[in-house]
ZABANU-834833 format. One record per residue (C-alpha): x, y, z; residue in three letters; residue number from 1. Coordinates in steps of 0.001 Angstrom, whole numbers, plus 500000, padded with zeros to 6 digits. Layout:
// ZABANU-834833
(atom (X Y Z) ALA NUM)
...
***
This chain:
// ZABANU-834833
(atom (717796 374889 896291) UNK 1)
(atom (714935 373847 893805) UNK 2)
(atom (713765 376494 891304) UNK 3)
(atom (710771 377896 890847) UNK 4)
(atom (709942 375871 887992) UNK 5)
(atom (711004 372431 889960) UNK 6)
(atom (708719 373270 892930) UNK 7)
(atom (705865 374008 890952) UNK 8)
(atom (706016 370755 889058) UNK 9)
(atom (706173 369204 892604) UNK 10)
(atom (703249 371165 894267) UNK 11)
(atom (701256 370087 891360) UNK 12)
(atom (701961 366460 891279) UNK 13)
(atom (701058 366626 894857) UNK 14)
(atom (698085 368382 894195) UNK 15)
(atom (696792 365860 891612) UNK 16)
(atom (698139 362580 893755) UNK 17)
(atom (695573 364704 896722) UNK 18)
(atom (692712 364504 894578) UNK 19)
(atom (693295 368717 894521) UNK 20)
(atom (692828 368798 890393) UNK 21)
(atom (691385 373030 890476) UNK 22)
(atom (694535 373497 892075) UNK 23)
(atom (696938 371097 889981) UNK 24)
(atom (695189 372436 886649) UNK 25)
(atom (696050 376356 887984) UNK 26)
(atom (699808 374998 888267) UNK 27)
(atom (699886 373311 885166) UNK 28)
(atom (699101 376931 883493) UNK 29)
(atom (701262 378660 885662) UNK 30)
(atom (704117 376240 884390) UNK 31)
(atom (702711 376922 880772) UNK 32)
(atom (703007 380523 881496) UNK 33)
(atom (706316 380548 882397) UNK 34)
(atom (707454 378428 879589) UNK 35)
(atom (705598 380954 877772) UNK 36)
(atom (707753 383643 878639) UNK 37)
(atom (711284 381422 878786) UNK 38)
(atom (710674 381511 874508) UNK 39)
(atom (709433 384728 874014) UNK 40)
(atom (712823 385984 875427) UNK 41)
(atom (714662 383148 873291) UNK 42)
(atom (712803 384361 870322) UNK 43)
(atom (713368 388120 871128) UNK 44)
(atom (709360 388599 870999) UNK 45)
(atom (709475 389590 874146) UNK 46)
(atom (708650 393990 874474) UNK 47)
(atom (708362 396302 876691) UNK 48)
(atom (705495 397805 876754) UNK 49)
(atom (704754 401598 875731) UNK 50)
(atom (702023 402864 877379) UNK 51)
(atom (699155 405092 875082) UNK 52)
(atom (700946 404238 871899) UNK 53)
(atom (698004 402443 870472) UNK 54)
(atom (695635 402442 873182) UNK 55)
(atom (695411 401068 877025) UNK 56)
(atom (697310 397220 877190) UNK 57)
(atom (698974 397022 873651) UNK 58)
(atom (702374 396477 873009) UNK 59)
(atom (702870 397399 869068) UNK 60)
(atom (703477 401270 868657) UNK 61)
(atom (701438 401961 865273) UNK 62)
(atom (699544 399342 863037) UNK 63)
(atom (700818 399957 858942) UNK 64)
(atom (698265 399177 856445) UNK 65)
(atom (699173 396922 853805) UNK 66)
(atom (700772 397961 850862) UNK 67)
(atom (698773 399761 848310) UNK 68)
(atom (695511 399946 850653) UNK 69)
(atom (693417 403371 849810) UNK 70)
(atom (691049 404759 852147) UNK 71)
(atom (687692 404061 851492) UNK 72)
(atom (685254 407117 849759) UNK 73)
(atom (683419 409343 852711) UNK 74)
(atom (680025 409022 852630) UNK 75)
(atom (678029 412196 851495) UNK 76)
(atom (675954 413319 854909) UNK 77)
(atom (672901 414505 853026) UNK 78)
(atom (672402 411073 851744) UNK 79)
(atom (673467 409059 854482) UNK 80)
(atom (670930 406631 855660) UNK 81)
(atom (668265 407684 853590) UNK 82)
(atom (666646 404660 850834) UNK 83)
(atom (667167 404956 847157) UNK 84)
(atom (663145 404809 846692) UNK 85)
(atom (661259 407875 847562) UNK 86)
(atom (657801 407131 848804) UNK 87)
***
């Protein structure tokens, strides 16, 4: 029995000997994608997603700043937006 890989290198090739290249360039990224995924798990950078850590679709739980960043100053709200020259 062929894997999934194996028959989607197949249905492409046929695709592209057809003439069919939309459909040949979908299973070429298809392939990509799963060879995609094949080193993630390899390279342990595959994780599982935690849903509302940081938002809808992200997969870190917090973002650090770099060392020794400060918070930039407020900005006072009676001078906000307002010119230096007074007319």
């Amino acid at each position: 029995m062929a894997t999934n890989r194996e028959t989607l290198e197949r249905q492409m090739r046929e695709a592209a000997a057809a003439g069919k290249f939309e459909i040949a360039a979908k299973l070429r990224d298809d392939l990509k994608a799963l060879a995609d995924v094949d080193t993630a798990r390899e390279t342990g950078d595959l994780h599982r997603q935690q849903p509302g850590a940081m938002g809808l679709g992200t997969s870190r739980q917090a973002v650090e700043p770099p060392p020794g960043w400060v918070p930039p100053k407020r900005p006072d709200p009676m001078t906000a937006n307002r010119s230096k020259r007074r007319r």
